[in-house]
N, C-alpha and C positions, 0 to 999 in steps of 0.2 A: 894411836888413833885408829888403827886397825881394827882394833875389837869394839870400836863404837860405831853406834850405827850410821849408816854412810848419808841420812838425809837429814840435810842444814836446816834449820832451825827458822824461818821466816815469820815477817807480822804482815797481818792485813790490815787495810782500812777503807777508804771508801769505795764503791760500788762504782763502776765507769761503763759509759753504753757511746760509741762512736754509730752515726747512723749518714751512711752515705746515698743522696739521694741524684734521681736525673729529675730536671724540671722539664715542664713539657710547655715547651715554648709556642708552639702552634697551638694546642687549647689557650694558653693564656693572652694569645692575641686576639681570638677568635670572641673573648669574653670583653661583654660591653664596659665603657671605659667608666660606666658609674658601680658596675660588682665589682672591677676590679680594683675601686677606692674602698671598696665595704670589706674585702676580703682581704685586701695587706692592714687595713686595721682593726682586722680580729686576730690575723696572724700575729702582728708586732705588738696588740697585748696580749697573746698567751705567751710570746715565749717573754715577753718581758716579765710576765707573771713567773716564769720558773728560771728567770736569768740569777737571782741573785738567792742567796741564803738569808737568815732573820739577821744575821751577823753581818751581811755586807760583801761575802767571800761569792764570787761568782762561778755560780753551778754548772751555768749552760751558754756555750757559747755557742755561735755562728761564722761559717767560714766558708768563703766563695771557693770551689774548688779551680785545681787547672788540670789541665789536659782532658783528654777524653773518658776517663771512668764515672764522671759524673760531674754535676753542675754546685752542689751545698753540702758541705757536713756540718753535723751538728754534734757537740760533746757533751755529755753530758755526767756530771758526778756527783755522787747522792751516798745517802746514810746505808743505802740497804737495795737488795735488788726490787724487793717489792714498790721502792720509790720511783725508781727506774722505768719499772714496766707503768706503774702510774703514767709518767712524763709520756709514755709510748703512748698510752689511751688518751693521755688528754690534746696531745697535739694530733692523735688521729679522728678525732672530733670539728675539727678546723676545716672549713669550705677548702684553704690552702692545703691543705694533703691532698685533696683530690687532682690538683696538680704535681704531685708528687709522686713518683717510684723509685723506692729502696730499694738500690741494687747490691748495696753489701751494709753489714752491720758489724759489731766488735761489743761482745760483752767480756767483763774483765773485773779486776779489783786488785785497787793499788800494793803491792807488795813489796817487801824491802827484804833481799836478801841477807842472811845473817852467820857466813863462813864464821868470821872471827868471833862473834861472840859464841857460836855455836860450839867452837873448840873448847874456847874457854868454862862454858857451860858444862861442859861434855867431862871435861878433866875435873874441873871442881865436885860434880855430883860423886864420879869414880875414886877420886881422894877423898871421899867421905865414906867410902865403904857402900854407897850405895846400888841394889842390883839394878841395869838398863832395865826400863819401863815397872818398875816397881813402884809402889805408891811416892816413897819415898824422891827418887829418881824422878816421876813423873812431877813433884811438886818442888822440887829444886829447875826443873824445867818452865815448870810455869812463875814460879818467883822471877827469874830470869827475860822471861816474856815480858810478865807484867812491866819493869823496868823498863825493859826498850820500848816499849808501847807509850809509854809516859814522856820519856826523853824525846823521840821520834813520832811526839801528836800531829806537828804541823808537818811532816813528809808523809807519813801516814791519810792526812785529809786535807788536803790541797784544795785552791779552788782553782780554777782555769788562769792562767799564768797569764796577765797584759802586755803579751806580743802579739807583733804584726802576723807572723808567719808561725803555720805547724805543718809538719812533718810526723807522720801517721804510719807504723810499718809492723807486721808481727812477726815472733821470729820460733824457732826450734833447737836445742838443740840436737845435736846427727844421735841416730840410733838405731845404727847397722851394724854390715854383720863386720865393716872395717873399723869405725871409730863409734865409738857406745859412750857418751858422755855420762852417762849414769851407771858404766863399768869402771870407771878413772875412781881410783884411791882419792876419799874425801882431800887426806893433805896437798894434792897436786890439782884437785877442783878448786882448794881452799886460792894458793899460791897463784893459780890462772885468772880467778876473778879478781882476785888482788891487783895484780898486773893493767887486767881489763879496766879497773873503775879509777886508775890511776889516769889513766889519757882523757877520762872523763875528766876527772878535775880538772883538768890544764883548762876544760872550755867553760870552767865552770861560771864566769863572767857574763860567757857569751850565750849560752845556749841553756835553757832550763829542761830536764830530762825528766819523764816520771815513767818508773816502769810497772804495767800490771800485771798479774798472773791472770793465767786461764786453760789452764789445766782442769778438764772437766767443766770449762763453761764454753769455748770456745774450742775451733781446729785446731787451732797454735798455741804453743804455749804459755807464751807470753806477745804481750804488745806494748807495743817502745812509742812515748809521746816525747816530741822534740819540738821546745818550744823559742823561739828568737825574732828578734826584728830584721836580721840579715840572713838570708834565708843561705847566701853559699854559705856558710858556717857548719849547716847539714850535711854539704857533702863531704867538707873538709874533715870533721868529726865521724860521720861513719867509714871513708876511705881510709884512714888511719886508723883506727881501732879495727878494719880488717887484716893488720898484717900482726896484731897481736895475738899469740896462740889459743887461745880460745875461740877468738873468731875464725879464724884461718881453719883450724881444724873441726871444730864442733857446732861452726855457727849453721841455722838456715834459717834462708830469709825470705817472707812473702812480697806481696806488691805491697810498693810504696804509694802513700797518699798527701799530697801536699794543698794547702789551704792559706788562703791570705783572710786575716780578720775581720767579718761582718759584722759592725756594730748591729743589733737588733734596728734602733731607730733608722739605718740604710735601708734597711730590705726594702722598702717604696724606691729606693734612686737605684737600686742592685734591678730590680724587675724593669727599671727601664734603660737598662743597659749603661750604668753610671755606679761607682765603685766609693764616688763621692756625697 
């Protein structure tokens, strides 16, 4: 594994926009009590217009935030980023944005890393005699893709997961001049994620995970969605998976962002301080 090349093998699939917003509560009180029946029912039918897919799978959710980084976020996942930035224009169209400032956002796309089968990829192309990045090489690579793309449709295009609670966090891993996690020998990156997605499964009951890339779309590399109806399960799951050595040594981690579930049809009882 030494002589092949050291970057694993991953699938993409759909397109994710996290958008965290502050509501401005004093304009919104300030607005007479007949605009502000006209305006939660333009808002509660646009996004019910881009809540759900032709299929049923739900694209775009809503989520009361807590603590002080903001008041709503909203998720959003789609075929393509051009879909995306559409959802951006058509809800900044809505009387209701003007109550709204976006203080942080997350673009991203779902990815599944692929150590083991990248080995195995890796070895099978070289026991055929074929040269790394040679046509040959290149399309024993993409045979390979194609496959897990096929097996891994429904991880690859998820629709927003029907839990109570998410947990919203991006992460990096270290790349200094001490620990360089894209200086580590593929086989011991291979062996630590290994480890890593092991502790994953134990919660896998409890907690649904989706991670995206954003590398080149976003400041972090990736962004980690943590999806459950019991929210301590969150801390339970990421305080244990930080004494595993990948965390421990190569992990970093932004601010976290936590959200209990807004149905669409709420946002009228959410605006007047009712969660019911």
């Amino acid at each position: 594994m030494a002589d092949f090349p050291p970057v694993p093998l991953t699938l993409e699939g759909a397109s994710v926009l996290h958008q965290f917003f502050r509501f401005d509560w004093l304009a919104w009180r300030s607005t007479p009590a007949h605009e502000r029946a006209k305006i939660v029912a333009e808002a509660s039918a646009a996004l019910e217009s881009l809540e759900k897919a032709a299929d049923g799978k739900v694209q775009t959710a809503l989520y009361s935030q807590l603590g002080h980084k903001g008041d709503l976020i909203i998720v959003h996942f789609r075929d393509s980023l051009e879909a995306l930035n559409l959802v951006e224009l058509e809800l900044a169209q809505t009387e209701f944005y003007g109550f709204l400032d976006q203080r942080h956002s997350y673009v991203s796309v779902v990815e599944l890393g692929l150590y083991e089968s990248t080995r195995k990829t890796y070895e099978a192309a070289s026991a055929k005699g074929f040269e790394q990045h040679s046509p040959e090489w290149n399309a024993e690579v993409a045979t390979s893709l194609e496959r897990g793309a096929a097996a891994m449709a429904p991880r690859l295009w998820p629709g927003v997961p029907d839990a109570k609670y998410l947990c919203f966090y991006p992460m990096d891993r270290k790349r200094d001049e001490e620990k360089n996690w894209y200086m580590v020998p593929f086989t011991d990156r291979q062996r630590m994620m290994h480890e890593h997605g092991m502790i994953g499964r134990r919660y896998a009951e409890q907690v649904r995970q989706i991670i995206t890339g954003s590398i080149g779309y976003d400041d972090w590399e990736w962004g980690v969605d943590l999806f459950a109806d019991d929210p301590v399960v969150f801390k339970k799951l990421i305080y244990e998976m930080r004494f595993d050595e990948v965390s421990a040594e190569y992990a970093l981690f932004g601010q976290f962002f936590l959200g209990l579930r807004l149905p669409i049809g709420k946002l009228g009882n959410w605006l007047k301080g009712s969660l019911a």
